[in-house]
C-alpha positions as CSV (number, residue, x, y, z in Angstrom):
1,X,16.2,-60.0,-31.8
2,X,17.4,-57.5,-29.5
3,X,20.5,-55.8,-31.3
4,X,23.2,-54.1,-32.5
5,X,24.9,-55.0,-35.2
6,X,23.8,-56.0,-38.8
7,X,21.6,-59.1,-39.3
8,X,20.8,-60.6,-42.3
9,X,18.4,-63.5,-44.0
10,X,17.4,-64.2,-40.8
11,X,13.7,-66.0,-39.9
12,X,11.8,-64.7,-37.1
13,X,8.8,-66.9,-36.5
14,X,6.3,-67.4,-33.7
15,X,7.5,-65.1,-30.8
16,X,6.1,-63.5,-27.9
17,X,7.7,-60.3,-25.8
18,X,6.4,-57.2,-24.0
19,X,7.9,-54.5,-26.6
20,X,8.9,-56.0,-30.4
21,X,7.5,-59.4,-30.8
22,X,10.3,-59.9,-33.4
23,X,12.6,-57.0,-32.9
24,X,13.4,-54.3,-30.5
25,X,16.4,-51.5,-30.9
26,X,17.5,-49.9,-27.6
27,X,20.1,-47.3,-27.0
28,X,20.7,-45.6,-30.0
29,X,20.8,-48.8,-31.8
30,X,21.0,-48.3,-35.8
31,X,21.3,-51.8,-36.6
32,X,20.8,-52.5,-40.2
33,X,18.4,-56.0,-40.9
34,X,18.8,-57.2,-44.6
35,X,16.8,-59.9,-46.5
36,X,15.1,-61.0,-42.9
37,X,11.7,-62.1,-42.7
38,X,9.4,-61.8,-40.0
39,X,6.2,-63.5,-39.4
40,X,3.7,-64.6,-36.7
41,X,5.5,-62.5,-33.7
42,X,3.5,-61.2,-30.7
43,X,4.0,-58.0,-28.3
44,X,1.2,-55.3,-27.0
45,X,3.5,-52.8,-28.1
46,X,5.3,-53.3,-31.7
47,X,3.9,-56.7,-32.6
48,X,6.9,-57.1,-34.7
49,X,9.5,-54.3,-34.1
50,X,9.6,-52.2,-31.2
51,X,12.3,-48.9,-30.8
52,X,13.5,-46.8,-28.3
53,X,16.1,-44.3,-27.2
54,X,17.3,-43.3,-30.3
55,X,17.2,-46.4,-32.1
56,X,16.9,-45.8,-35.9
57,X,17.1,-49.3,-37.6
58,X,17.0,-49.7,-41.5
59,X,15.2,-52.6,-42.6
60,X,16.4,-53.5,-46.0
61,X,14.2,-56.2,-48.4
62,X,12.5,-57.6,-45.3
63,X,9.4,-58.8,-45.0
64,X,7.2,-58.0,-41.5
65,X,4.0,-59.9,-41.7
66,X,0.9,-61.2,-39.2
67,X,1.5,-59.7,-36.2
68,X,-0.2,-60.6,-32.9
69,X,-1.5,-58.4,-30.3
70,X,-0.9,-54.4,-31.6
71,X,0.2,-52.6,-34.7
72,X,3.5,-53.6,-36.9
73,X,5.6,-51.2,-35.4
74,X,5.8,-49.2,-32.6
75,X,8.6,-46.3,-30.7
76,X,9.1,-44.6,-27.0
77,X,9.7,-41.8,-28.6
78,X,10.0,-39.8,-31.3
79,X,13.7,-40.1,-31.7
80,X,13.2,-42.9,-33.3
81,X,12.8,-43.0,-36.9
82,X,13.2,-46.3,-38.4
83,X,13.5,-46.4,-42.2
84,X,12.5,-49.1,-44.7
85,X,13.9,-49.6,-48.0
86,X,12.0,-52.6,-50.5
87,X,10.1,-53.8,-47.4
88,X,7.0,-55.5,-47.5
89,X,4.6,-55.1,-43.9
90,X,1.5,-57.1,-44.1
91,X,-1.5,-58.9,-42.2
92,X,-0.9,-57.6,-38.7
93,X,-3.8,-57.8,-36.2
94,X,-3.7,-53.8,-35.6
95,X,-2.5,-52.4,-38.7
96,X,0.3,-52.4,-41.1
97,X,1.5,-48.9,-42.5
98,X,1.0,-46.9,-39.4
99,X,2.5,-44.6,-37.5
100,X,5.9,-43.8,-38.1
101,X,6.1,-45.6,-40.4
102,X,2.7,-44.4,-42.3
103,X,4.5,-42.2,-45.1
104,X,7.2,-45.0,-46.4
105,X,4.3,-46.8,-47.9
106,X,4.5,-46.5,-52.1
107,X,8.3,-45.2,-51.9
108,X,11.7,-46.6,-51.7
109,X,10.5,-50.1,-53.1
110,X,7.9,-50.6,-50.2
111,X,4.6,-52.4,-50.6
112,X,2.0,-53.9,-48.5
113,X,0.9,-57.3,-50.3
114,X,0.5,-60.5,-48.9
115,X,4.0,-62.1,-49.6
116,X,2.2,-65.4,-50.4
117,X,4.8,-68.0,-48.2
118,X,4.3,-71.7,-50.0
119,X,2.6,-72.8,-46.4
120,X,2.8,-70.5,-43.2
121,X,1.0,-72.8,-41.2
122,X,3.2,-75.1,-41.5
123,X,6.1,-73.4,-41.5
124,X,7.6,-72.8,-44.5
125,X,8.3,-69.7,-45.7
126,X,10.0,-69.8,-48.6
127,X,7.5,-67.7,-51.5
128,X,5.4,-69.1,-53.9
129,X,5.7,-68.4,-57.6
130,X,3.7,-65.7,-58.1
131,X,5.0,-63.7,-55.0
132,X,5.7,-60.3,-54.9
133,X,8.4,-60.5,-53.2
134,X,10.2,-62.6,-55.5
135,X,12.7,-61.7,-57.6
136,X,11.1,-62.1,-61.0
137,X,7.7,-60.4,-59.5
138,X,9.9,-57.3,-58.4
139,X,13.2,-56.9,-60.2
140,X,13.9,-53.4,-59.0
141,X,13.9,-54.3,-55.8
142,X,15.2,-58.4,-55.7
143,X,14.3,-60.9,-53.2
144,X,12.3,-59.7,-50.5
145,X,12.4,-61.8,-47.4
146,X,14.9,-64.3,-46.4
147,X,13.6,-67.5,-48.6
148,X,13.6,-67.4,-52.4
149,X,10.9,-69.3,-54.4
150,X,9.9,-72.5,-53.0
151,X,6.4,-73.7,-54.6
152,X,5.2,-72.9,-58.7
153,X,2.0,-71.8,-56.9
154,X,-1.3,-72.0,-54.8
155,X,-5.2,-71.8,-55.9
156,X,-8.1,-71.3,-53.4
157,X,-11.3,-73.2,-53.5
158,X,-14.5,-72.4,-51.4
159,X,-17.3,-74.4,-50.5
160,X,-19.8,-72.0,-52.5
161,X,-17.3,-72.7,-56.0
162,X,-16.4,-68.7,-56.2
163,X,-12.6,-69.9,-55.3
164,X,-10.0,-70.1,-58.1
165,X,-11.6,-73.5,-59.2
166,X,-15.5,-74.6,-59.0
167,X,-14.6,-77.7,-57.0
168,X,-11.8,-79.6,-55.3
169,X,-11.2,-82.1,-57.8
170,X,-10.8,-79.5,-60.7
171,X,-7.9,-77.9,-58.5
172,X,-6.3,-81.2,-58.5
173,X,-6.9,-81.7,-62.3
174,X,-5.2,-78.9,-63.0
175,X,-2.6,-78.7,-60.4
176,X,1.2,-79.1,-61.5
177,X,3.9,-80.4,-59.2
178,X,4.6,-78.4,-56.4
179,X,1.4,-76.6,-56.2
180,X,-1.2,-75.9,-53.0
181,X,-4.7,-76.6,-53.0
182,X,-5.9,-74.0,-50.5
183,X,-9.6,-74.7,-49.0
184,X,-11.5,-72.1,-47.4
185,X,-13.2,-72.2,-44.0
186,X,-16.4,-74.2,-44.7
187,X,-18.2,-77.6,-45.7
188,X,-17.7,-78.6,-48.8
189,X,-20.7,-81.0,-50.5
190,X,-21.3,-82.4,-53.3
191,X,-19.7,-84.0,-56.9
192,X,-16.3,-83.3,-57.4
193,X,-16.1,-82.7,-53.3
194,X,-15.8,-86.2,-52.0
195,X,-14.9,-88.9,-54.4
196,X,-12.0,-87.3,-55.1
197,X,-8.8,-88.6,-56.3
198,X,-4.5,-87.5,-56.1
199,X,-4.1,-88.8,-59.4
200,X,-0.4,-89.4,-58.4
201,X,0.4,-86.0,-57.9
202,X,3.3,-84.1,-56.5
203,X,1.1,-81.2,-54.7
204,X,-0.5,-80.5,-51.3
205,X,-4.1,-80.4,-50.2
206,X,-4.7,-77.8,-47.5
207,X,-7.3,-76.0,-45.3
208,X,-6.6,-72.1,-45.7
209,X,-6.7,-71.7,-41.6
210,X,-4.6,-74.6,-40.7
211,X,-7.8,-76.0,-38.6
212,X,-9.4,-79.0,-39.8
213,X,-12.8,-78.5,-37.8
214,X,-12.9,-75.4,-39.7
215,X,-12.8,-76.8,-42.8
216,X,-15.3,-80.0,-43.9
217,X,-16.0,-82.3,-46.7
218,X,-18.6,-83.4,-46.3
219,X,-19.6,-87.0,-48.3
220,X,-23.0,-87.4,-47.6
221,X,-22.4,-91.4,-48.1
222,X,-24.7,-94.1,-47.1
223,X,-25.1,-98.0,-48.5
224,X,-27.5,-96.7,-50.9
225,X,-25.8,-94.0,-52.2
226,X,-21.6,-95.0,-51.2
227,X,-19.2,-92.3,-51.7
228,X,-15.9,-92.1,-50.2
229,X,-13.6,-89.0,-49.4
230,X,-10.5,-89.5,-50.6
231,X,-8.1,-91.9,-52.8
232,X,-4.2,-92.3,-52.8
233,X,-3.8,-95.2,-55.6
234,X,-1.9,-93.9,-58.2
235,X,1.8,-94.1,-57.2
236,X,1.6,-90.9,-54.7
237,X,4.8,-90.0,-53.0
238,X,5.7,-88.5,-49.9
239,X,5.5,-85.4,-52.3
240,X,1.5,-85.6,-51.8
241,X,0.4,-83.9,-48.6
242,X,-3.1,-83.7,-47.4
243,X,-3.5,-81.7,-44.1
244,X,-5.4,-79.6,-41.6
245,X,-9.2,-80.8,-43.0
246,X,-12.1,-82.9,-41.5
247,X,-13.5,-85.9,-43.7
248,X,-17.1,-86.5,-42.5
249,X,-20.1,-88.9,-43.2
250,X,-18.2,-90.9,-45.9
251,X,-19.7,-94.6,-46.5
252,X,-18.0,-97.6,-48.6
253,X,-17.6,-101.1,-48.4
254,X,-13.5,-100.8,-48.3
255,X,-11.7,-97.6,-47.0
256,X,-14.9,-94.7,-46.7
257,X,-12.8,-92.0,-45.6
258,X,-9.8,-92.8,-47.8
259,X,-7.7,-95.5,-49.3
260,X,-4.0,-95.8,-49.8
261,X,-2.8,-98.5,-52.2
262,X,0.8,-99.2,-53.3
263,X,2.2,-95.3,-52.0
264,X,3.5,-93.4,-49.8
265,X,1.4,-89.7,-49.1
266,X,1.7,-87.8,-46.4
267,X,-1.3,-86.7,-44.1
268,X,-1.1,-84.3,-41.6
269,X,-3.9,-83.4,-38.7
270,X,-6.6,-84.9,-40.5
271,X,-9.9,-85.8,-38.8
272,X,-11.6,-88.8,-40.4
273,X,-15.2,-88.9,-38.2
274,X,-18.6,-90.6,-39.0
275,X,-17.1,-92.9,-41.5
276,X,-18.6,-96.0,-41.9
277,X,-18.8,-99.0,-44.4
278,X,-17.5,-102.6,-44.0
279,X,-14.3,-102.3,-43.8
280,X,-11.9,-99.4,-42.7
281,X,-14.3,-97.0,-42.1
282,X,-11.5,-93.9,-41.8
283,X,-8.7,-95.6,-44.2
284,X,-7.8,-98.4,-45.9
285,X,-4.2,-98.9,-46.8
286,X,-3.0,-102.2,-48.9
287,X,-0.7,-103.4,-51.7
288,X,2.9,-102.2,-50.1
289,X,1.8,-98.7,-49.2
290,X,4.4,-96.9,-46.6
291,X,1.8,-94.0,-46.1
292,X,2.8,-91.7,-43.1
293,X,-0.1,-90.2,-40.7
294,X,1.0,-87.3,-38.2
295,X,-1.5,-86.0,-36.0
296,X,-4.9,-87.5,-37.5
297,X,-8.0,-88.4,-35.5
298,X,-10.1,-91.0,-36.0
299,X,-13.8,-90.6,-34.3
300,X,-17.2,-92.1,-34.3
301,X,-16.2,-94.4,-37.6
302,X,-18.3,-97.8,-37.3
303,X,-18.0,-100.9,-39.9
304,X,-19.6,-104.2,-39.8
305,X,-16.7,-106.2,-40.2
306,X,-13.2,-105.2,-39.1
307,X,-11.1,-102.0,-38.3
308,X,-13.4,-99.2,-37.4
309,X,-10.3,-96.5,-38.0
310,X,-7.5,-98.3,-39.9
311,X,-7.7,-101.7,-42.0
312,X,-3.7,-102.3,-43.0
313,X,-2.9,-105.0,-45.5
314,X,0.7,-106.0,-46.4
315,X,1.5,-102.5,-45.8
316,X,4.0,-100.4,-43.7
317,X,2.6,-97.0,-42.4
318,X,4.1,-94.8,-40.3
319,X,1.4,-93.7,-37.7
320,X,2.5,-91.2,-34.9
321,X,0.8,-89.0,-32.6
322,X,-2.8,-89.7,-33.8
323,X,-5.9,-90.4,-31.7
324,X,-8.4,-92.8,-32.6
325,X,-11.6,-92.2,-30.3
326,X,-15.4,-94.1,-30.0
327,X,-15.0,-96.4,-33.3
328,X,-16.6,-99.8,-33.5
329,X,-16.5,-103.0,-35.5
330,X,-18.8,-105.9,-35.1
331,X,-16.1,-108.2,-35.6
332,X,-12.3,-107.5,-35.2
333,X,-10.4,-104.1,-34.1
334,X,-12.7,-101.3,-33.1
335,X,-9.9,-98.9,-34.3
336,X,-7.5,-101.0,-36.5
337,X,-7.1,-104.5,-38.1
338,X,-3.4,-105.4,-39.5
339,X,-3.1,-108.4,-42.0
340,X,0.3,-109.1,-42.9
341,X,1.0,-105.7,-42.3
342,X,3.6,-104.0,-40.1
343,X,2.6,-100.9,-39.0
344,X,4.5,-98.7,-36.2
345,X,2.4,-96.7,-34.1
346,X,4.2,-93.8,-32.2
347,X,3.1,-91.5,-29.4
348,X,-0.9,-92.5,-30.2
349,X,-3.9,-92.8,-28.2
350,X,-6.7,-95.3,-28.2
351,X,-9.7,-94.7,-26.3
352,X,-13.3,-96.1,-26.0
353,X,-13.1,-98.2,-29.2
354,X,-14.9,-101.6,-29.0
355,X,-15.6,-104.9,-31.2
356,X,-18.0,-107.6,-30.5
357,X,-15.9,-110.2,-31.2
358,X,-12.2,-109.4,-31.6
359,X,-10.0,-106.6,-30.4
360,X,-11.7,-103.8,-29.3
361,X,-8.9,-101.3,-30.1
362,X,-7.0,-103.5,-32.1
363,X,-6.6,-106.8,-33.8
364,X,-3.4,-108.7,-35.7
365,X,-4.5,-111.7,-38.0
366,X,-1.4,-114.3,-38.6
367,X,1.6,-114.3,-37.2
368,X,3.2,-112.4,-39.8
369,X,1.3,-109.3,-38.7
370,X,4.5,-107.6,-36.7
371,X,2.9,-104.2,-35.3
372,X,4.9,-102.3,-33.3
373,X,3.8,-99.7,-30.4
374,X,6.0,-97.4,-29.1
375,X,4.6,-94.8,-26.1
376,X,1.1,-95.4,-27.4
377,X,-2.0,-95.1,-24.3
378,X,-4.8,-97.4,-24.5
């Protein structure tokens, strides 16, 4: 925004200028911005708002948050004064409440809490719940931001079990419809961290950085000891999101990583690797599912009968933009095996898989098998 006149409930995400990532006032400016939020922008000078030559602007129930590359705000010169009135500035790389705007802190409704958006990393910033900056949280002020209440609410789990709940499978138990399942940076081991189960729920599984080599569960499987990572087989909708998190090491006859049955969740820039078993070592998805996979990689996942990556049976899953990289069968599709299946693959990559008998990125058994490929590299 480079303006004049008043703005209001505006969104400001994501971008990148010399002076006010998000916002910059010139020329005596005194714009008012109302109900605006502003989150993610970049500058060296006034990672979100930048002023200059007498530009006052009044920023009214906004919220100014994580900020790139210098402090919140920043001014030429000290003609410019902006004010804020039920603001909230938070998580910006080089400070929040400073400089001129260092004394507004405490009065006129301002605070500096994180104004907990239901999922900033991807994208939505509507608030969660238990929000300050919603209006039940803060009723002397009102909404602050441009998005009301979007989620009931969001729990954090670490690896170590100091999070909101001791393991990832009690945050499901508990978890209502619409809530987040945050997981810290980490690797997470053990019962109640692999093995674990949707139960049919309306909520989303998440890595707290939005980086799923950051953040690791770990199965520790083998054919002695089988565990699997994750299961979809209670009626889960579109509704249930998993994204942003590495499943690693899993081992089971059908489906290590995961297995989809009769559903349709949603998973997002996962990383299935080093799962193995006998058949679909990263997933197996069977009895109607219509699962959709966006940006998921598949590496190093080896069985000893078919579909290394994906085993698909009389199912319909959406696959786009995923990678499926060094997996192996002994006997058909080193990355995926359809049977009577119709999966459409969009935008994906298929590199270095192999089979000794069949297929060695892929293999269709009968006729009624009608994969699709759109833009896909092998």
């Amino acid at each position: 925004v480079y303006a004049y006149g008043p703005v209001s409930d505006g969104v400001f995400v994501d971008n990148v200028a010399t002076y006010g990532g998000g916002f910059q006032g010139y020329g005596n400016a005194q714009v008012t911005l109302t109900r605006c939020t502003f989150s993610g922008n970049a500058a060296p000078n006034g990672s979100s708002v930048y002023v200059r030559n007498n530009s006052s602007p009044t920023f009214t129930n906004c919220i100014v948050s994580y900020g790139q590359g210098s402090a919140s705000f920043a001014r030429y010169a000290e003609d410019c004064n902006p004010t804020l009135v039920c603001s909230d500035v938070y998580g910006h790389e080089y400070g929040d409440w400073v400089a001129m705007i260092s004394d507004d802190l405490g009065i006129n409704g301002n605070i500096w809490q994180d104004p907990l958006f239901c999922d900033r990393a991807g994208g939505d910033f509507t608030l969660r719940g238990d929000s300050p900056c919603a209006v039940a949280n803060n009723p002397g002020c009102g909404q602050i931001g441009a998005m009301p209440v979007g989620c009931t609410g969001s729990y954090l789990v670490r690896p170590d079990g100091s999070g909101d709940f001791a393991t990832i499978q009690e945050a499901i138990d508990a978890a209502v419809a619409g809530e987040t399942n945050v997981l810290a940076d980490g690797t997470f081991t053990g019962p109640g961290n692999r093995d674990l189960s949707f139960l049919g729920k309306a909520i989303t599984i998440r890595s707290q950085a939005g980086d799923a080599d950051a953040c690791v569960i770990s199965c520790q499987g083998s054919p002695s000891a089988p565990h699997r990572g994750i299961d979809f087989v209670s009626g889960e909708t579109a509704a249930s999101v998993l994204e942003d998190v590495t499943i690693q090491g899993a081992w089971m006859n059908t489906g290590a990583g995961g297995r989809i049955s009769a559903g349709s969740p949603i998973l997002r820039r996962v990383v299935f690797r080093d799962c193995d078993g006998v058949d679909g070592g990263g997933l197996a998805i069977s009895g109607g599912a219509t699962p959709s996979l966006d940006g998921c990689v598949f590496e190093g996942c080896d069985v000893t009968d078919a579909a290394g990556a994906i085993y698909v049976s009389a199912s319909w899953p959406q696959i786009r933009d995923c990678t499926f990289r060094s997996n192996t069968a002994t006997w058909g599709g080193g990355a995926v095996y359809h049977q009577a299946a119709a999966p459409n693959y969009l935008d994906c990559v298929f590199e270095n898989n192999a089979s000794a008998h069949w297929g060695g990125a892929v293999h269709n058994r009968y006729i009624d098998s009608g994969v699709h490929f759109f833009d896909c590299v092998f």
